[in-house]
N, C-alpha and C positions, 0 to 999 in steps of 0.2 A: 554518539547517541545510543542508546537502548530500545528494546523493542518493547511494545504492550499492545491489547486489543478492547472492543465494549456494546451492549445490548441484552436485556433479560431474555433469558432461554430457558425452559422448560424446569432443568436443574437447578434453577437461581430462584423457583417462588415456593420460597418459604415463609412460617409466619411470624409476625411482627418482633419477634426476639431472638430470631433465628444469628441474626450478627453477631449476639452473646453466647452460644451454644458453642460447646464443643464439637465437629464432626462425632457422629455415633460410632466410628472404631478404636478412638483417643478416648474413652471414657476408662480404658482400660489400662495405666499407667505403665505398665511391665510390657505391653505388647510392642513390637518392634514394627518399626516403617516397614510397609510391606516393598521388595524389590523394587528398582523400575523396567525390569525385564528377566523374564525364567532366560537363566542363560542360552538353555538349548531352545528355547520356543521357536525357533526360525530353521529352516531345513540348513547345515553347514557348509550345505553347497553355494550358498547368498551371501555375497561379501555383504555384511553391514553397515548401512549407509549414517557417517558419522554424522554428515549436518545435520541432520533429520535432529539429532539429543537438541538442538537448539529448541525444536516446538516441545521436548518432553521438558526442557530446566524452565522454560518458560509456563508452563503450568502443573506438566507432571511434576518431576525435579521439587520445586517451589512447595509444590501443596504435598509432598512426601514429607517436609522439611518443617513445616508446619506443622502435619498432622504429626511428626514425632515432638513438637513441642509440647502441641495440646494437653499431653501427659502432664504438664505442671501445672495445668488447671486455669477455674475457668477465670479467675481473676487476668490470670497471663495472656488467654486468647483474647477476651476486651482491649486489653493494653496494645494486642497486634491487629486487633481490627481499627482501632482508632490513630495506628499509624499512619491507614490507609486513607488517601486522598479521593474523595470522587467528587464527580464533575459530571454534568451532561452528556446525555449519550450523542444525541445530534441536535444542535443550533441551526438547522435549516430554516428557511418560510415556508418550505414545498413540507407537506407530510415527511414521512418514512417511507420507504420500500415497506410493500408489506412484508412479513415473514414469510420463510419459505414452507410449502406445502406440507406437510408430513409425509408420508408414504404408507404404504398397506400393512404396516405396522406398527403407524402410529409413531414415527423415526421423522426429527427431521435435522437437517444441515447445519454447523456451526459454524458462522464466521467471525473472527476474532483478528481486530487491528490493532498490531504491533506499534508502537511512537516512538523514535526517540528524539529527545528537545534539548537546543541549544542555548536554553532560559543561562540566561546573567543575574536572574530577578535574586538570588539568594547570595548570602555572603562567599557562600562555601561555591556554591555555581560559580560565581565572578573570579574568585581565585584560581580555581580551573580551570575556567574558559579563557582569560585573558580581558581583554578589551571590556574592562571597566567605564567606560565612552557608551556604553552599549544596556550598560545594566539595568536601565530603565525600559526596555524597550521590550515586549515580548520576544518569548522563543519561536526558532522555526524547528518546524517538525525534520530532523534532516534524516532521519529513517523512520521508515513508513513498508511495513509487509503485512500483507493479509492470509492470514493461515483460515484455509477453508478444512473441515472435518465433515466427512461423510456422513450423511444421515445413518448408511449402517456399521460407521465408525471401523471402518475395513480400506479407507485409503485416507491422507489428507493433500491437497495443495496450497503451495505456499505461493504467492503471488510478491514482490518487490515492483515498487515505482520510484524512479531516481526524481532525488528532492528538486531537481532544475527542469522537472517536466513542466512544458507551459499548458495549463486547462483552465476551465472555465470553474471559477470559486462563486458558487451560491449567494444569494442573500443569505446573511447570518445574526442573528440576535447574540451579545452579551450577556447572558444570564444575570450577570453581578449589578451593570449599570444601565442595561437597556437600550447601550449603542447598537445602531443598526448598519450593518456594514453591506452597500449595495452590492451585486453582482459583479466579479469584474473579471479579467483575466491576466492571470499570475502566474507565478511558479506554484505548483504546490505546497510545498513546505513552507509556506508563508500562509495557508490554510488557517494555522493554529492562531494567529494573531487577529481573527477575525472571531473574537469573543473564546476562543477555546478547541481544546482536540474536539470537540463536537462538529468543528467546523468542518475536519479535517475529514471527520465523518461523513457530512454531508458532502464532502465533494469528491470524496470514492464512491457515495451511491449516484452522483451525478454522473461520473464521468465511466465507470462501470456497471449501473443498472443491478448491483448485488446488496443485498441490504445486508448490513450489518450487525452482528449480536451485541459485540462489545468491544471495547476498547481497551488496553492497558500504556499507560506513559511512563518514559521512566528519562530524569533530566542528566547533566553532566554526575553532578556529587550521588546520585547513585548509582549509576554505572561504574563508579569507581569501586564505593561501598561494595558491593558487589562483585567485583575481581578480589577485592581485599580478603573479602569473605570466605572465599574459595581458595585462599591461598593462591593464587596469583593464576595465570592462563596462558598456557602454550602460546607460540606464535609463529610462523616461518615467512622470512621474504629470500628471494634469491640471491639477491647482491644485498654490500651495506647498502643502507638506505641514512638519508637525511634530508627531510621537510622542514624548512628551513620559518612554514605557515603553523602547523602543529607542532615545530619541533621532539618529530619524533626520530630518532637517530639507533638505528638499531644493527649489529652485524651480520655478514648472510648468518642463515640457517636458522635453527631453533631460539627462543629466547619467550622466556619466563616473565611478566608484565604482570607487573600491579598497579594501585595505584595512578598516580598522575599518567606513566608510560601507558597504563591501558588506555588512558582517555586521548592520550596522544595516536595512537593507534585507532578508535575509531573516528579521529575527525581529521586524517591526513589522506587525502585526496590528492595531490600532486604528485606525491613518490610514489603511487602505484601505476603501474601498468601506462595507460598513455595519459594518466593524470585528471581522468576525468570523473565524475562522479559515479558511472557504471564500476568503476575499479574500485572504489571508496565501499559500496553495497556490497561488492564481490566480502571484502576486506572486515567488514561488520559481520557477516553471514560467516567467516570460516571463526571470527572472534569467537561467537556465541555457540558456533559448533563445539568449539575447544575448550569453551566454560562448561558446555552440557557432560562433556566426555569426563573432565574434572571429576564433576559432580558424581557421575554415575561410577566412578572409582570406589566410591564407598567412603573414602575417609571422611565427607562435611555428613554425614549419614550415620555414621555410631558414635563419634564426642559426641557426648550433650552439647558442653559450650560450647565449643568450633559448630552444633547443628543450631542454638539458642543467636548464638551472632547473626548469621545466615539469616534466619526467622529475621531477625532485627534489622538487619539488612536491609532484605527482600521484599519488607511490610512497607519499610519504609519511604523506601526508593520510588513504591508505586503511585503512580496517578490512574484511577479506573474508572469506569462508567458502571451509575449503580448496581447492576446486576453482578458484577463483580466485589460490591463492595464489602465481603466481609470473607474471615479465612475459611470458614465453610463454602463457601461459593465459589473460591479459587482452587480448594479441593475438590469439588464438583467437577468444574474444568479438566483439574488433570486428571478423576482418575477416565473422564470421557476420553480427554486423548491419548491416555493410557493404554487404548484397548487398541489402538492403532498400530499395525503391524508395522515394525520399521522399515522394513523390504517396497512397504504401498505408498511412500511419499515422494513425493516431487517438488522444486522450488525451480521458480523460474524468475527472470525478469522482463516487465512489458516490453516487447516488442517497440521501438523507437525512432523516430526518424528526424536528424539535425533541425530545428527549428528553424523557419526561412527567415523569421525577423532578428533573429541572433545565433547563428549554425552555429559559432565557436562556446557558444556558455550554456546555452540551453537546448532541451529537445523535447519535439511533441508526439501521441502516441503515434504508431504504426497502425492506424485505424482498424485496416483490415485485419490483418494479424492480433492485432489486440482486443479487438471485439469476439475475435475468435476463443480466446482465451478469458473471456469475459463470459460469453455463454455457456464454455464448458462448467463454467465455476455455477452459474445460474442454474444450471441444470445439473447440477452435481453429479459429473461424470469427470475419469481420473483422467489427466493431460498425458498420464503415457497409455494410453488405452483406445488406439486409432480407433478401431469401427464402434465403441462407443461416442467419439465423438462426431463420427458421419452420421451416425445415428441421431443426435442429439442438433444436429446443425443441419439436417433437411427436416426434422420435426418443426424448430423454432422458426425454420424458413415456410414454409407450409401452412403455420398458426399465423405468421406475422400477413401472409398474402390473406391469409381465408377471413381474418379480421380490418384489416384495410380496407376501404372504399375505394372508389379509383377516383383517379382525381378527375376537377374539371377538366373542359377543353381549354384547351393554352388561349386562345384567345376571350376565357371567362375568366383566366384567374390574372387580377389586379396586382400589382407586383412593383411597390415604393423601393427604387433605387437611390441610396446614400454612398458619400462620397467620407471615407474614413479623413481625420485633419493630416494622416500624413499620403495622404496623395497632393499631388502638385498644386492641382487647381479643381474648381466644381466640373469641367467641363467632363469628369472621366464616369463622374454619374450620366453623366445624359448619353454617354461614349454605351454604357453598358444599355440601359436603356433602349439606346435605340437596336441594338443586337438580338436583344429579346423580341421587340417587335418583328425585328425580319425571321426569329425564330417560331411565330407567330401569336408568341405572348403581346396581343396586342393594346391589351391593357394596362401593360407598363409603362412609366413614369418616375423623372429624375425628380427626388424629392431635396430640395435645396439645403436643408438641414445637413451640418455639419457634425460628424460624431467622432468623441474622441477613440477610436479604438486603430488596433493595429493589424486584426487578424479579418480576415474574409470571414464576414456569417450572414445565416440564411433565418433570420428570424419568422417565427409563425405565432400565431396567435395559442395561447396556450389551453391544454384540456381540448383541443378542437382535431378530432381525426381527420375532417374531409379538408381542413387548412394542410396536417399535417401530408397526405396524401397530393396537395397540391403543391406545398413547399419542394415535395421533392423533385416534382415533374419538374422544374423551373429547375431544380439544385440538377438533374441530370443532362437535363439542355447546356447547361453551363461549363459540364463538366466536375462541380463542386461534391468532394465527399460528403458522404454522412456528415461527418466530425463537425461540420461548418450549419448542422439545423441548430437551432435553437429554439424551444419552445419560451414562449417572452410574453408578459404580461404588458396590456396598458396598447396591443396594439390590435388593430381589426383585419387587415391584409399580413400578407406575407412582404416583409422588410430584409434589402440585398442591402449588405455594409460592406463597403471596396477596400479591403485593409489594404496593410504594404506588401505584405503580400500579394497581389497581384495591380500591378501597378502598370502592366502594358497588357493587349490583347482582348480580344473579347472571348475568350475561352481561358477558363481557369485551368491552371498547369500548377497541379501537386508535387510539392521537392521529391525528387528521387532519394532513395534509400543508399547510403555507400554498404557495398559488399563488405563482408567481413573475411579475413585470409581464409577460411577455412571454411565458409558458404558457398552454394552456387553463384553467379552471377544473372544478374537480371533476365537474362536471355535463358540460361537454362531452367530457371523456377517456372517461365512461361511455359515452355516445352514441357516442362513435368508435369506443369497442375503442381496446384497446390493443395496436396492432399490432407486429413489430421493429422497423419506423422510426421507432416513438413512444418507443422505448428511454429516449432520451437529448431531454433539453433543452438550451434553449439555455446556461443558467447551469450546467449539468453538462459541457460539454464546452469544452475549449481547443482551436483549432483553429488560431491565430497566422497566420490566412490575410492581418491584416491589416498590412500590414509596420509602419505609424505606432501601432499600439495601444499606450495608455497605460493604467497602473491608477487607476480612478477613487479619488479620494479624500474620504474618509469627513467630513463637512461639515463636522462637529465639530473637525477638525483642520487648516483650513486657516489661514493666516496671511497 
């Protein structure tokens, strides 16, 4: 998969014929692409953090590449806007997140969602993706990163969710046919098949609370187009490797990928590390670090044609959300994250914990920890920046109390318990039911209604604060995280759904977390607090500080 992001921002409203225009520095045919970094602009004492050129090729890079086309005029730049695909920024029912604030000078936050799709929908897609069985059937989003850019464009954070994360998918409209695809809960990367990456949209502002600017997709046959482009892209694993799923077969050390080998490289997930899709994102993020580095060598940046291919490439590979949809507007983009200091970025991945209803395939957020890293982004403050984010996380705790009402008393709040179809029998609604009443919820009641779901939730009536205040008092008696509210139309009380999730007990017991080698263990995190700087682990964040780093590879698959 490839990455893209989508939503109109500030930079993107121009007037009615702005698509057709040249950027205003390409009007000048002899002028030369401006750098994508003054060599010395960084103190020499800062080792240069390589991932990072991943967010400059993705719009810096890209819109450099462009704007030294534009030089051939404006017939050329029409022919590269109308390479470009757009599509919907979000297919939700629910609104949008509003946009984020501005600040005291008028500055405000950019965030841009990365896609990349495993569409068989095209001839050329089918041939590289394999499983022509399948070509009919929409793409899944199977990389998915959210690059947040500071409103005073002085830091950015990169946010990853591995495609096998199970959350809750939106109601979503089809733009094209009008199918309306209910609410349900999925994997994420199955998002996109619910009318579009708009979907995919709406269920990162559902499941993270960050609204989105804009969106970019990019499917298999561009992602190739695009290493082709570039003359191919470093790559390192430690042992030979061979995926026998991607058939990607490569020797230890360095190796040079174009081509079909690149797209073999980003969709092989078993040869890496313990084979799961966490090593897969690691393995896409060092890809694109190593296309950016390419890039910023300078050679696709002075040919014309090797920079005209590229352009061609690059246009065409994309799927965007209007605000991006023409090459001024993706120059806008980069030269905004252009100004971003490579020293001030951070890329992390959400916080995760084994899914209970499939621990071996799937996994869902680490609520705590994830929500954490959710607000930082909200409040646009940098994930390596601890007492900015204590700061930022007793303010939103402060606002979230001083705006809640409290809820009723437990014996006024009504309280419909359902019995999910994979519990055994009805009897485990009336089982829960009656626990709330000794809890003094005594207005609870096993509702006989049979619902097909899997997961434990706490339904409330939606847009209703003193429901939601009361949701929780009942979600805290229980034991049930946050993760498990759901605001839900169509109902008047607050609705308990008994997934498989807990299937004995009348207290909800949340999966524990496995330790990672190189984390505390459960018992020392207690002891420490969990402070900002505890945020993030070392297996949660990519930092590319190491220039030789290679993807370890998964034992099973060495040769």
């Amino acid at each position: 998969g490839g990455e893209g992001g989508g939503a109109d921002a500030p930079a993107a409203d121009a007037g009615p014929d702005a698509e057709d225009t040249a950027p205003g520095p390409a009007a000048e045919p002899d002028a030369a692409p401006a750098p994508a970094a003054e060599p010395d602009a960084a103190p020499a004492a800062r080792p240069r953090r390589r991932w990072a050129r991943v967010l400059r090729w993705t719009a810096g890079s890209l819109a450099v590449a462009l704007l030294g086309t534009a030089g051939a005029g404006y017939l050329y730049i029409r022919h590269l806007n109308s390479n470009l695909t757009k599509e919907e920024l979000n297919l939700g029912s629910k609104p949008p997140l509003p946009r984020a604030t501005p600040d005291a000078q008028g500055r405000t936050p950019l965030n841009i969602l990365l896609l990349g799709s495993d569409s068989r929908g095209s001839e050329a897609n089918a041939e590289l993706g394999g499983a022509r069985d399948n070509a009919d059937r929409p793409g899944l989003a199977d990389t998915q990163m959210l690059i947040h850019v500071s409103a005073d464009r002085e830091h950015i954070s990169a946010l990853s969710i591995p495609r096998d994360t199970r959350v809750t998918i939106p109601e979503c409209t089809d733009p094209k046919d009008g199918t309306v695809y209910p609410e349900t809960e999925r994997t994420i990367n199955t998002s996109i098949q619910h009318g579009g990456p708009g979907c995919t949209v709406a269920t990162w502002e559902e499941l993270t609370g960050i609204p989105i600017d804009h969106f970019m997709l990019v499917e298999f046959a561009g992602a190739v187009s695009l290493a082709d482009a570039v003359g191919g892209v470093p790559v390192c694993v430690t042992d030979n490797v061979y995926d026998k799923d991607s058939k990607l077969r490569l020797e230890a050390g360095v190796t040079e990928v174009k081509g079909e080998q690149a797209l073999q490289w980003l969709r092989t997930r078993h040869g890496f590390e313990d084979g799961s899709d966490i090593g897969r994102t690691k393995a896409q993020q060092m890809y694109f670090t190593a296309m950016a580095a390419r890039l910023q060598e300078g050679t696709k940046l002075t040919d014309p044609v090797q920079l005209m291919d590229l352009a061609e490439a690059a246009t065409d590979a994309l799927t965007v959300s209007p605000g991006l949809g023409s090459v001024n507007r993706l120059y806008d983009l980069g030269e905004d994250i252009r100004e971003v200091p490579s020293e001030a970025m951070t890329m992390v991945t959400m916080p995760w914990l084994p899914d209970p209803l499939r621990p071996q395939a799937h996994v869902i957020p680490d609520t705590g920890r994830a929500e954490r890293i959710f607000s930082a982004i909200r409040n646009d403050v940098a994930l390596d920046d601890p007492e900015g984010l204590r700061e930022a996380e007793e303010a939103e705790a402060a606002r979230a109390a001083a705006e809640a009402p409290d809820p009723a008393p437990a014996g006024e709040i009504a309280v419909a318990v359902r019995a999910g179809t994979s519990q055994p029998d009805t009897g485990r609604a009336a089982e829960i039911a009656g626990a709330l009443y000794g809890l003094g919820f005594t207005a609870a009641y096993a509702d006989d209604t049979r619902v097909t779901q899997d997961v434990t939730t706490l339904g409330y009536p939606e847009g209703d604060p003193q429901q939601l205040a009361d949701a929780r008092s009942v979600a805290d008696a229980l034991g049930l995280p946050d993760s498990a509210l759901r605001a839900t139309a169509g109902i008047t009380v607050p609705v308990l759904t008994i997934g498989a999730d807990w299937r004995e007990g009348t207290a909800y017991a949340a999966p524990e977390a496995p330790d990672s080698p190189d984390s505390p263990g459960d018992g020392e995190r207690e002891a420490g607090g969990d402070a900002p700087e505890d945020i993030l682990r070392e297996d949660e964040a990519v930092t590319g500080k190491d220039e030789d780093a290679c993807m370890t590879v998964n034992p099973g698959y060495i040769w």
